[in-house]
Backbone as a printed PyTorch tensor [residue, N CA C, xyz], in Angstrom:
tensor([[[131.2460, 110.8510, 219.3760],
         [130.9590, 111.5440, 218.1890],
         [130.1920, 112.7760, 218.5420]],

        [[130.3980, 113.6770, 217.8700],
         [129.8990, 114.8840, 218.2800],
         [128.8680, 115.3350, 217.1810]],

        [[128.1570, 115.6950, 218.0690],
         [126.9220, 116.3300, 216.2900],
         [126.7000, 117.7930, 216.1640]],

        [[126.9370, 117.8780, 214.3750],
         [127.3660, 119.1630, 214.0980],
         [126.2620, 119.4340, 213.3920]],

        [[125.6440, 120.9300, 213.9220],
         [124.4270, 121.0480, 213.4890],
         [124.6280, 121.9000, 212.2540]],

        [[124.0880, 121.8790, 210.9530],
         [124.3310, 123.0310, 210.1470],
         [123.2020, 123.7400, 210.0850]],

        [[123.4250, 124.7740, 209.7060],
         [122.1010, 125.5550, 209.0980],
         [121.9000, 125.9730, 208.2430]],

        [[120.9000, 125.9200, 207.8870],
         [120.4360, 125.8960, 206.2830],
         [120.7490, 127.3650, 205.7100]],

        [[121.3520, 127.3550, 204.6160],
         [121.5850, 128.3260, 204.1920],
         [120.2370, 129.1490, 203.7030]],

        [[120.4680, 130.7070, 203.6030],
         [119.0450, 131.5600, 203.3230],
         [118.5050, 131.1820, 201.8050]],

        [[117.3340, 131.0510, 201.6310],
         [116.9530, 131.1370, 200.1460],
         [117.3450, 132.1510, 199.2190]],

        [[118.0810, 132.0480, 197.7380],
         [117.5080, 133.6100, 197.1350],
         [116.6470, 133.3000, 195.9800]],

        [[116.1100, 134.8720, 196.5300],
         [114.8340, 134.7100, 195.1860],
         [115.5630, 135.3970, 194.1310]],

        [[115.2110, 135.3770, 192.9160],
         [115.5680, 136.3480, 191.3640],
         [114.2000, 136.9510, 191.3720]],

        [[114.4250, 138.1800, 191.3490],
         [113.3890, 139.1160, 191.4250],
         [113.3250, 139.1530, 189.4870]],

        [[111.3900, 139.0510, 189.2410],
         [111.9560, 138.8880, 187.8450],
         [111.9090, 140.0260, 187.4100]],

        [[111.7070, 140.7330, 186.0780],
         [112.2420, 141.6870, 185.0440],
         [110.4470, 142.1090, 185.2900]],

        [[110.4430, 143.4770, 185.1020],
         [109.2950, 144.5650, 185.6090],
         [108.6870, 143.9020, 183.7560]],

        [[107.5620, 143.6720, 183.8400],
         [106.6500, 143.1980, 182.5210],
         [106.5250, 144.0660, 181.5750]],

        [[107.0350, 143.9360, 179.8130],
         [106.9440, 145.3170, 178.9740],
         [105.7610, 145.4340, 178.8690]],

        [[105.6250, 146.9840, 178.3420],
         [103.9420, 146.9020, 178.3440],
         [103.8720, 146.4290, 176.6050]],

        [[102.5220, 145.4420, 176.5190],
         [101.8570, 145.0300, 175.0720],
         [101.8990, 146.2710, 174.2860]],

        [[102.6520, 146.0730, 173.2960],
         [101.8890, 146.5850, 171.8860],
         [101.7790, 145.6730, 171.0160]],

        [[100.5770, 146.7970, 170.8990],
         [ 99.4120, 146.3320, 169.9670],
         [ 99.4540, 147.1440, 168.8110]],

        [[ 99.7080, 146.3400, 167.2950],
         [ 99.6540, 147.0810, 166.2240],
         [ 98.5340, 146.6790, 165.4250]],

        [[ 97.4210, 147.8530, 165.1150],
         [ 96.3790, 147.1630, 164.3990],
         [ 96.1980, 147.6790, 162.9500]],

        [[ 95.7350, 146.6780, 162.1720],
         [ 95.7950, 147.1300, 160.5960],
         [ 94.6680, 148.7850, 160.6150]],

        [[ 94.8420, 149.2480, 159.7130],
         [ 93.9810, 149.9320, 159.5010],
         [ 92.5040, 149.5310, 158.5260]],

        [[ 91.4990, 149.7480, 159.3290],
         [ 90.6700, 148.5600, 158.6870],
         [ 89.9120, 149.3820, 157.2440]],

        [[ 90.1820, 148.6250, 156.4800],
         [ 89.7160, 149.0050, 154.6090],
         [ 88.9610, 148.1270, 154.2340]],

        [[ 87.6180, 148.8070, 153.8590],
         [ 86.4560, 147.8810, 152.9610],
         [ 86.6530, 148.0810, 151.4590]],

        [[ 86.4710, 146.6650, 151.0920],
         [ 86.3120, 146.7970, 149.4140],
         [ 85.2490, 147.4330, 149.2950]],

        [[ 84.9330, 148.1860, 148.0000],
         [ 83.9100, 148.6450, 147.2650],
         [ 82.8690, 147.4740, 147.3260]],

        [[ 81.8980, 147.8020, 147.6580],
         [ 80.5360, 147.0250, 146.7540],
         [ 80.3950, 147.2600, 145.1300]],

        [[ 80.7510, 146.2600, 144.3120],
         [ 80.2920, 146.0940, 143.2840],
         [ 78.8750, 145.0000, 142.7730]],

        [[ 77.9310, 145.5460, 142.0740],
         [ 76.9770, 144.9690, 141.6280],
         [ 77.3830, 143.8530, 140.5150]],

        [[ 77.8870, 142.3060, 140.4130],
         [ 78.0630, 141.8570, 139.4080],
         [ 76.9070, 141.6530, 138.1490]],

        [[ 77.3890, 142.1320, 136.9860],
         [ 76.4630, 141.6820, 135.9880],
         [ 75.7610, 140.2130, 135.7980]],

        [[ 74.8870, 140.0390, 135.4110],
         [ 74.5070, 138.5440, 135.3250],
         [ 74.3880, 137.8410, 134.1010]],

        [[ 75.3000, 136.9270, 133.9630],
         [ 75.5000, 136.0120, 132.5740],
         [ 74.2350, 135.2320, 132.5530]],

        [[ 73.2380, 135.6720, 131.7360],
         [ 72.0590, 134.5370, 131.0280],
         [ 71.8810, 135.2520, 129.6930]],

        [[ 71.9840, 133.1190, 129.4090],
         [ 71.7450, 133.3790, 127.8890],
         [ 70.2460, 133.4960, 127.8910]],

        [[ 70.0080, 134.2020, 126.7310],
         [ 68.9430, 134.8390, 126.1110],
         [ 67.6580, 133.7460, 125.7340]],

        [[ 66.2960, 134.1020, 126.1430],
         [ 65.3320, 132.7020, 125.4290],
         [ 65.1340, 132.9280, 123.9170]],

        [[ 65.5150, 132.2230, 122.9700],
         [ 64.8990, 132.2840, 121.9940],
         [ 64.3040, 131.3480, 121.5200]],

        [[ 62.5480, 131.9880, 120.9030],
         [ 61.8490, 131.0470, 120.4540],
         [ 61.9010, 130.8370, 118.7970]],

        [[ 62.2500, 129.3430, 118.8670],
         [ 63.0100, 129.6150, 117.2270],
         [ 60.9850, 129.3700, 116.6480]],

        [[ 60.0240, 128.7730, 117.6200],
         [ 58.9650, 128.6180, 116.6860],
         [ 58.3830, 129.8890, 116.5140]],

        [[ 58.5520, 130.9220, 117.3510],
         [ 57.8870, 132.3540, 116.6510],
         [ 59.0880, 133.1750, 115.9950]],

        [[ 59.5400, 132.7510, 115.1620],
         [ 60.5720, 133.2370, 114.3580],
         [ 60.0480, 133.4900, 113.1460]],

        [[ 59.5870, 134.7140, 111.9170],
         [ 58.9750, 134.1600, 110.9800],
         [ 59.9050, 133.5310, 110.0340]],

        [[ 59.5320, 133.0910, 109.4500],
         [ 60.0850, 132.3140, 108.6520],
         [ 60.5640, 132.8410, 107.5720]],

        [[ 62.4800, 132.7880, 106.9430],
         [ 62.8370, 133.3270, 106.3510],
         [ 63.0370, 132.7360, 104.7410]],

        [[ 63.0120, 133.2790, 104.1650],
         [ 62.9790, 132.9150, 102.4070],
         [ 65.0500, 132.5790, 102.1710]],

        [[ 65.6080, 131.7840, 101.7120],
         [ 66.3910, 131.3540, 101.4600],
         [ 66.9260, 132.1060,  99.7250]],

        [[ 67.5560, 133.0530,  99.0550],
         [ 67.3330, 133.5080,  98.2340],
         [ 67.7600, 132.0950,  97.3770]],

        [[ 67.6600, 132.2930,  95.8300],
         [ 67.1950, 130.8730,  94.6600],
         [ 68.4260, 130.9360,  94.5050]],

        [[ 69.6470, 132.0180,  94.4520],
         [ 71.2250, 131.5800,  94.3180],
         [ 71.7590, 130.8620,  95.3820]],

        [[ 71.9530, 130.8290,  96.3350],
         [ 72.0360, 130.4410,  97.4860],
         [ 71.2030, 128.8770,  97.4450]],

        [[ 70.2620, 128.9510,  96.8850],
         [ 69.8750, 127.2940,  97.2950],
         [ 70.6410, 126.8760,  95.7730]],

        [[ 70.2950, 127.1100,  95.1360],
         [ 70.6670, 126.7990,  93.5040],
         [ 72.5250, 126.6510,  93.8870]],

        [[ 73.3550, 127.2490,  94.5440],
         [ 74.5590, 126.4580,  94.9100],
         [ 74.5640, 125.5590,  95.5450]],

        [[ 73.8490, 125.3930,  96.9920],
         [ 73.9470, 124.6730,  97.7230],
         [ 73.4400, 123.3510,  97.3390]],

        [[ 72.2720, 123.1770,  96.5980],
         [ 72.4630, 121.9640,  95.7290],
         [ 73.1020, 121.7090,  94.6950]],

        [[ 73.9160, 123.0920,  94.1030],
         [ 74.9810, 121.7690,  93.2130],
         [ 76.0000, 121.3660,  93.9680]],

        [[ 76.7180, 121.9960,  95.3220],
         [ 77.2550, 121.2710,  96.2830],
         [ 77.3770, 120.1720,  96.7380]],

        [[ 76.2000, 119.9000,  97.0910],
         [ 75.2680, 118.9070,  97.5640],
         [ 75.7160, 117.4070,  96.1320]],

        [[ 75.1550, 117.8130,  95.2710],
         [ 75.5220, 117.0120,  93.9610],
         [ 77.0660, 116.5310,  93.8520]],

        [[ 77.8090, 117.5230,  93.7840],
         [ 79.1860, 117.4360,  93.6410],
         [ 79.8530, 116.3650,  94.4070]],

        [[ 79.4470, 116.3320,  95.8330],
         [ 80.1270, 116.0140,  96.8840],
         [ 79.7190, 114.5570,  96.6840]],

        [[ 78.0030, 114.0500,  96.4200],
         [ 77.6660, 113.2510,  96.2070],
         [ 78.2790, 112.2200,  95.2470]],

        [[ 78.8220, 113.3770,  93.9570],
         [ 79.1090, 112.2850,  92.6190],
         [ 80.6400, 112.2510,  93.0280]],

        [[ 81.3810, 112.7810,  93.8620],
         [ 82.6680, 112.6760,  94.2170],
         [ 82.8710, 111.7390,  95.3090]],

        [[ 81.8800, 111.1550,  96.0560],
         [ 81.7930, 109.9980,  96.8060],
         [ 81.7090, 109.0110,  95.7240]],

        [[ 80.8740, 109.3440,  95.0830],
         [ 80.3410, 107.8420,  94.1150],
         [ 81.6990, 107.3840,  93.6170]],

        [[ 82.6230, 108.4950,  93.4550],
         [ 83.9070, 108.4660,  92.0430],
         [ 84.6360, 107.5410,  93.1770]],

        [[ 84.9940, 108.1700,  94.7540],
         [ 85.5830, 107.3790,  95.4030],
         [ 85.4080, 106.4020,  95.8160]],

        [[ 84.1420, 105.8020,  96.0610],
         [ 83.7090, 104.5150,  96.3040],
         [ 83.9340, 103.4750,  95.9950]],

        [[ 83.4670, 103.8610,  93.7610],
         [ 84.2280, 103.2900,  92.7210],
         [ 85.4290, 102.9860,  92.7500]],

        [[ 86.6580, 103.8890,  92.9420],
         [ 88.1370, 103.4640,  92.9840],
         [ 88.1720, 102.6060,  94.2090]],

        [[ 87.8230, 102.9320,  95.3220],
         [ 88.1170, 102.1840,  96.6050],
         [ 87.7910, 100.8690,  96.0890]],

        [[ 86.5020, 100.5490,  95.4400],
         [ 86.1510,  99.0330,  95.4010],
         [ 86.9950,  98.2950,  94.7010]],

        [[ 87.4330,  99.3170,  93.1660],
         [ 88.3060,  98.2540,  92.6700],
         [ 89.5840,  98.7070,  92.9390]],

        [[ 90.5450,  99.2250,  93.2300],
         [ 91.8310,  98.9000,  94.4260],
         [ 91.7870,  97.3050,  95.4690]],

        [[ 90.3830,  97.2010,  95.7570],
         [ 90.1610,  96.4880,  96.8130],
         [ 89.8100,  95.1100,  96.1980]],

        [[ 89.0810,  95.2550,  94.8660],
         [ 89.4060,  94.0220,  93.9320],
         [ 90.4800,  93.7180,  93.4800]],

        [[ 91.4860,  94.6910,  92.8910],
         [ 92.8380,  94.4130,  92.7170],
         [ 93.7940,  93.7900,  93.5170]],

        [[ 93.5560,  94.4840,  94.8960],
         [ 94.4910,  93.5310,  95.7740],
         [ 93.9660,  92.1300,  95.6700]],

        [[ 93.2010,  91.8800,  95.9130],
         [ 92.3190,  90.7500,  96.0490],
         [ 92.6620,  89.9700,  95.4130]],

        [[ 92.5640,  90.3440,  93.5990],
         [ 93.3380,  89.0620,  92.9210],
         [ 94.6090,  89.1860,  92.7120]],

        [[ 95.4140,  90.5050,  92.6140],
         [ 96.7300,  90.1930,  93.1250],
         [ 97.5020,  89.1570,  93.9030]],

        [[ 96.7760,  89.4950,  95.1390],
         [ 97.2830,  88.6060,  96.3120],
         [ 96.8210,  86.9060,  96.0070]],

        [[ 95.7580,  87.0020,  95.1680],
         [ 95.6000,  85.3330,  94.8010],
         [ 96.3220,  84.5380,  93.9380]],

        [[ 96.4360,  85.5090,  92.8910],
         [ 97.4450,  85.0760,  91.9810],
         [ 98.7730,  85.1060,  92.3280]],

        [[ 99.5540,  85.4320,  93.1270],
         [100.4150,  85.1750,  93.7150],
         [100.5980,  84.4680,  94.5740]],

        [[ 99.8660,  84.2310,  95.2810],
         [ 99.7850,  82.9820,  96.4570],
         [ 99.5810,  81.5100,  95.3710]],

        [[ 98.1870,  81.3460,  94.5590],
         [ 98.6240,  80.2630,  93.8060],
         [100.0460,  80.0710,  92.9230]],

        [[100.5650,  81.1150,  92.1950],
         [101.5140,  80.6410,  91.3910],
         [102.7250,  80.3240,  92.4750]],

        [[102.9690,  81.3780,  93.4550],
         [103.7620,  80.6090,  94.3220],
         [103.6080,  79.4260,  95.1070]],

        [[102.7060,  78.6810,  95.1290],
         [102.2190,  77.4080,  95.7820],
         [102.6000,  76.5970,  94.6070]],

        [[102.6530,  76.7970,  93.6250],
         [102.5370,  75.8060,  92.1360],
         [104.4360,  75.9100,  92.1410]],

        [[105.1910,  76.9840,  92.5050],
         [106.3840,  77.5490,  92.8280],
         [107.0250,  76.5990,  93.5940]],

        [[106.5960,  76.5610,  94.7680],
         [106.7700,  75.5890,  96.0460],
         [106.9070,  74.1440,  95.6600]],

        [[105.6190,  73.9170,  94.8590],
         [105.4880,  72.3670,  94.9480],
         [106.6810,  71.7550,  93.6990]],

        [[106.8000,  72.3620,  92.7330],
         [108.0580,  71.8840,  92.2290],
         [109.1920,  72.0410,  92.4010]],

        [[109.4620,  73.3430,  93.2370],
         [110.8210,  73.2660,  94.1700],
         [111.0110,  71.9810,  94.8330]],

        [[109.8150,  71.4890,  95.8840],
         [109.7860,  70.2430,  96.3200],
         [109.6940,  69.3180,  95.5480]],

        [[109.2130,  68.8780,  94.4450],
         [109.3850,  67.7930,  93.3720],
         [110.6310,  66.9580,  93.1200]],

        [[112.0750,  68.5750,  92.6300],
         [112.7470,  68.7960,  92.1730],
         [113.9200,  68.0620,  93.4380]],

        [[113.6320,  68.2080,  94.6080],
         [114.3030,  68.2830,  95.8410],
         [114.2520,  66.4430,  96.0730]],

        [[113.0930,  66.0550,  95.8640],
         [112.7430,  64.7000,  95.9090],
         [113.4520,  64.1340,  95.1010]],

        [[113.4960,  64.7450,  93.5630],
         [113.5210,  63.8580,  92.1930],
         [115.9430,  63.8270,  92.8420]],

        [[116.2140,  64.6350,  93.2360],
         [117.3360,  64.8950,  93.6470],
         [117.9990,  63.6670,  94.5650]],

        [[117.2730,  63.8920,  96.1020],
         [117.2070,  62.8770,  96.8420],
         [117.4780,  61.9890,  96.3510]],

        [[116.5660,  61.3620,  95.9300],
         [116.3760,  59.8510,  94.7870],
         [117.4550,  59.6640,  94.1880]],

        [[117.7520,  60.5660,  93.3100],
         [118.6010,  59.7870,  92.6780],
         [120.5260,  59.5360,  93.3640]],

        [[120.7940,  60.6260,  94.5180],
         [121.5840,  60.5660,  94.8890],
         [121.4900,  59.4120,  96.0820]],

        [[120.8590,  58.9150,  96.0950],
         [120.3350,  57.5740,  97.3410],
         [120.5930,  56.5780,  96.3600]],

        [[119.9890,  56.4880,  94.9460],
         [120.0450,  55.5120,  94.0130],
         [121.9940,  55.2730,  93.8810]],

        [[122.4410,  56.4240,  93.6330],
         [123.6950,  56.5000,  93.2060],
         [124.3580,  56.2280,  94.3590]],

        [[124.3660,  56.4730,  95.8330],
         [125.0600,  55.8050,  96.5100],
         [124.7440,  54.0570,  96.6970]],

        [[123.6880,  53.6930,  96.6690],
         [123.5200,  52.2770,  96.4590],
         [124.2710,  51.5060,  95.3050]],

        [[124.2550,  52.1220,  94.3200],
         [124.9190,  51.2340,  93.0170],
         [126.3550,  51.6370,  93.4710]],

        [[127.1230,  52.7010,  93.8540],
         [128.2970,  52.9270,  93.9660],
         [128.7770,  51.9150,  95.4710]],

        [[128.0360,  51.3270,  96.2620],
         [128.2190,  50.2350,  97.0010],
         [128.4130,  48.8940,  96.3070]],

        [[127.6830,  48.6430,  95.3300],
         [127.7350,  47.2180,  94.5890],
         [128.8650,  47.1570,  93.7720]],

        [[129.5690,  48.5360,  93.5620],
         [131.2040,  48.2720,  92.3820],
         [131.6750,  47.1610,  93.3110]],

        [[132.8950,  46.6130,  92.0870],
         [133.8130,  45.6020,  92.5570],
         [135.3720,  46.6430,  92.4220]],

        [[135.3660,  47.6410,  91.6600],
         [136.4210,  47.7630,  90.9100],
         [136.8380,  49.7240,  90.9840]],

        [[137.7690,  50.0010,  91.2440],
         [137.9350,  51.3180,  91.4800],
         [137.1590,  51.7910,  89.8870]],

        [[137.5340,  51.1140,  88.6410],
         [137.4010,  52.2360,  87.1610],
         [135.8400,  52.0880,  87.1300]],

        [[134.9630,  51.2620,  87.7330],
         [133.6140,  50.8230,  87.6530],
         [133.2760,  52.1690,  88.9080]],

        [[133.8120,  52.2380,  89.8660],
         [133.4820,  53.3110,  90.5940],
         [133.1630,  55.0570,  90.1370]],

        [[134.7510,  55.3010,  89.2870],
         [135.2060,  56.0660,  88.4260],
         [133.7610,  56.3440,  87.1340]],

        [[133.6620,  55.4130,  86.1900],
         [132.7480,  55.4470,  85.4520],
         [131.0910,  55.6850,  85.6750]],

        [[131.0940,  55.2290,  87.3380],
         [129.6640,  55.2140,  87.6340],
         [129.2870,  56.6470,  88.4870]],

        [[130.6890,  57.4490,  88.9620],
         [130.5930,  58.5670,  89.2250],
         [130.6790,  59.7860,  87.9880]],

        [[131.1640,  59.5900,  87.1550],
         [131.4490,  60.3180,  85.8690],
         [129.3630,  60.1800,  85.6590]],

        [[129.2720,  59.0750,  85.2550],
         [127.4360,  58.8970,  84.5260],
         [126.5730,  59.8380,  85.6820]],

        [[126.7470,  59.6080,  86.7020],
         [125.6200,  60.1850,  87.6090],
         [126.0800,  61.9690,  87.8460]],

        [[127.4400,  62.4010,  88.0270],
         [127.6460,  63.6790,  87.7070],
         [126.9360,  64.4610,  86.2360]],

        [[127.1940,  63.5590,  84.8870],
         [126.5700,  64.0440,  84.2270],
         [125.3250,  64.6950,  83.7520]],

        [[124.5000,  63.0830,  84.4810],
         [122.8700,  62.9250,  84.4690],
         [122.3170,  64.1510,  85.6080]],

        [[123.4310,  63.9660,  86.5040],
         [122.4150,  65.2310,  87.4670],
         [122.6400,  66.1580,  87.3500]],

        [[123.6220,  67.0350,  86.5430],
         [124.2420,  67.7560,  86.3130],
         [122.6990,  68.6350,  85.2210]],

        [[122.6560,  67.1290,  84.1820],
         [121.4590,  67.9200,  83.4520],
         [119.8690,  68.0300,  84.0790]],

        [[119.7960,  67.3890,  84.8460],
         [118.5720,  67.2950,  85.7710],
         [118.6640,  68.4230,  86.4780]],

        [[119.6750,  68.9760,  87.0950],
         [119.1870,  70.3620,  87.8430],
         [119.3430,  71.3440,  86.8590]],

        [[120.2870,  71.6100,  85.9240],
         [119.7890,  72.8430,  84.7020],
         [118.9330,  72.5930,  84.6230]],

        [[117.7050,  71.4720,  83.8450],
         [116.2270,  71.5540,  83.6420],
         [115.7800,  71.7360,  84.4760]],

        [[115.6630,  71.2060,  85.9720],
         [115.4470,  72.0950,  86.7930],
         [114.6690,  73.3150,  87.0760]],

        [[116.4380,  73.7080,  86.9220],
         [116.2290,  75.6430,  87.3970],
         [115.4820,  76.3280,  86.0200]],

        [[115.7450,  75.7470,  85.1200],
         [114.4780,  76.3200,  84.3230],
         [113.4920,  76.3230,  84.3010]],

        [[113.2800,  75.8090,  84.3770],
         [111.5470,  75.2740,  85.1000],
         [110.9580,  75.9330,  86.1560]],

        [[111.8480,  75.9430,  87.4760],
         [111.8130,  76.7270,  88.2780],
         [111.8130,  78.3110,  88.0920]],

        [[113.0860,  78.8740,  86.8280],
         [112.8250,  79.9660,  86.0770],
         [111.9000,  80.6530,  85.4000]],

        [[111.5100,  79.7900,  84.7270],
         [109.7980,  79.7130,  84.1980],
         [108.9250,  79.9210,  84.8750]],

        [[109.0340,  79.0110,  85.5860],
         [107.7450,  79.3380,  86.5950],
         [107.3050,  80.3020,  87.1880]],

        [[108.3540,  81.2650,  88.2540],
         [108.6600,  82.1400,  88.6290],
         [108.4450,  83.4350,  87.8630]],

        [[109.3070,  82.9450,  86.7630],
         [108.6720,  84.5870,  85.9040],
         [107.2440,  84.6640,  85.3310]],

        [[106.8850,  83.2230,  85.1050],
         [105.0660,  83.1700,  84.8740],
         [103.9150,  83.8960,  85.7330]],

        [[104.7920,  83.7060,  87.1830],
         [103.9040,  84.0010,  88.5720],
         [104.5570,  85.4970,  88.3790]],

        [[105.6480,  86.0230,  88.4790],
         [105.6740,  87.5130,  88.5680],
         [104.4730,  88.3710,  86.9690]],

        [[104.9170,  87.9290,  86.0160],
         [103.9470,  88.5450,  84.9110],
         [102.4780,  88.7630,  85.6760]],

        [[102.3910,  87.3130,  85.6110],
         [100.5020,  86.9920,  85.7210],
         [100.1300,  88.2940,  87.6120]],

        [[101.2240,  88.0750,  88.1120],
         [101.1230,  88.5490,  89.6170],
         [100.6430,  90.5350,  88.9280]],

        [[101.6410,  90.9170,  88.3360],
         [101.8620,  92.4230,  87.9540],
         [100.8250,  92.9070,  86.6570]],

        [[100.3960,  91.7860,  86.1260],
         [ 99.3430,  92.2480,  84.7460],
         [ 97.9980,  92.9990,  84.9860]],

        [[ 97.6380,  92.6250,  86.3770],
         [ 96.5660,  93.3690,  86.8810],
         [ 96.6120,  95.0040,  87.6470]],

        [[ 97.8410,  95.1320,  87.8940],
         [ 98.2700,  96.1850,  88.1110],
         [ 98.5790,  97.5490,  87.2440]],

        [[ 99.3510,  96.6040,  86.5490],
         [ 99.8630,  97.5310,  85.1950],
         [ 98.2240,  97.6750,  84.5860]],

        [[ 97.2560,  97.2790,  84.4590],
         [ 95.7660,  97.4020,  83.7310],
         [ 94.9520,  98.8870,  84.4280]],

        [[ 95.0780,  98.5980,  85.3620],
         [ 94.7390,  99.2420,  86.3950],
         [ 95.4640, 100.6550,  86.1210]],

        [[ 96.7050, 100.5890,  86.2990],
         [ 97.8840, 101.6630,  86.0390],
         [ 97.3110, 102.5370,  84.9170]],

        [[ 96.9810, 101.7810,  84.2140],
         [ 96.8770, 102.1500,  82.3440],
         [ 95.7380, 102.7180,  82.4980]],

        [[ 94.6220, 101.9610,  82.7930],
         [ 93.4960, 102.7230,  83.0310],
         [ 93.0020, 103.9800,  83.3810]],

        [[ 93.4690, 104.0030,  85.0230],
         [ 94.2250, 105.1250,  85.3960],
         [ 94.5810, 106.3720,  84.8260]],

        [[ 95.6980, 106.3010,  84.4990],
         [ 96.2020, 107.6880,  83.2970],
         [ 95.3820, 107.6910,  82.0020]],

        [[ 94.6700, 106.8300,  81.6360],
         [ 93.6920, 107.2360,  80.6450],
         [ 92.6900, 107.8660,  81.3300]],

        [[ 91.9330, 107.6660,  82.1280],
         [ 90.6860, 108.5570,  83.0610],
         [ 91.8070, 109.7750,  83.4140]],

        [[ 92.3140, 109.6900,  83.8670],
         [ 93.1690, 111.3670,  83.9610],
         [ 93.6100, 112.3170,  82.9150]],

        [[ 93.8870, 111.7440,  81.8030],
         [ 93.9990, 112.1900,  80.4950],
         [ 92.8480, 112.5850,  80.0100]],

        [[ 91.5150, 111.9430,  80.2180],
         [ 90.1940, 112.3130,  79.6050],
         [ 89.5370, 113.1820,  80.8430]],

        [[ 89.8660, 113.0540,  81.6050],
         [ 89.3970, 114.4650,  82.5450],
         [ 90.0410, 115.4520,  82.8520]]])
């Protein structure tokens, strides 16, 4: 084997690029004005060396009937507010009782019903005979027939008792009302 010597090839350099010269751009240098700011203070005032000023007699002489006015125009509203506030009051009572008195014979009525249609299927078990069936359905159609018209009258009654008595305090009120507006 033979040995083959190489030789190293020469280095190259890159010669670099000649350096630009810096510029430099500089502002042109500008001062603000000096301004003196004004100074915000509020002012001392002594309200105790103030002399003391006279109020002229028109000027008070309105300002208390103002004063009055506003007063007797609270009083006026006070007044209505309270009784509005009594009105609802028994409004809402009288309607809650008559409808409770409403209720309870709806339920009466519902019972007295029950009953008798429980009664009527029991006896309509004890027939022997289709015309005994016939006859005992004819009697109990009749009878209940008039038991719920009385009933709903009653129930009718009632109802319109509770709307009157519910609205009579209103309509008073109402009436009242346009009479104080009529006289003022």
């Amino acid at each position: 084997m033979t040995d083959i010597k190489t030789t190293p090839e020469p280095k190259k350099t890159v010669k670099a690029a000649p350096a630009a010269e810096k510029v430099t751009a500089e502002a042109p240098k500008f001062e603000f004005p000096k301004f003196e700011l004004p100074k915000f203070e509020m002012p001392k005032f002594d309200f105790a060396a103030m002399p003391s000023a006279e109020v002229p007699a028109a000027f008070r002489d309105m300002a208390e009937k103002s004063v009055a006015q506003a007063k007797a125009s609270y009083e006026k509203m006070k007044t209505a507010a309270e009784e509005a506030t009594d009105l609802l009051e028994d409004t809402y009572e009288t309607a809650r009782a008559g409808l409770l008195e409403v209720n309870v014979k709806t339920l009466d009525a519902i019972k007295s019903n029950t009953d008798a249609t429980f009664g009527f299927a029991k006896d309509l078990l004890a027939v022997k005979t289709l015309a005994e069936a016939v006859e005992l359905q004819t009697a109990f159609v009749r009878k209940h027939f008039e038991a719920v018209t009385a009933q709903a009258k009653d129930l009718q009654a009632s109802i319109q008792k509770v709307a009157t008595e519910t609205a009579e305090p209103v309509k008073e009120a109402v009436n009242k009302t346009l009479k104080d507006l009529k006289v003022a």
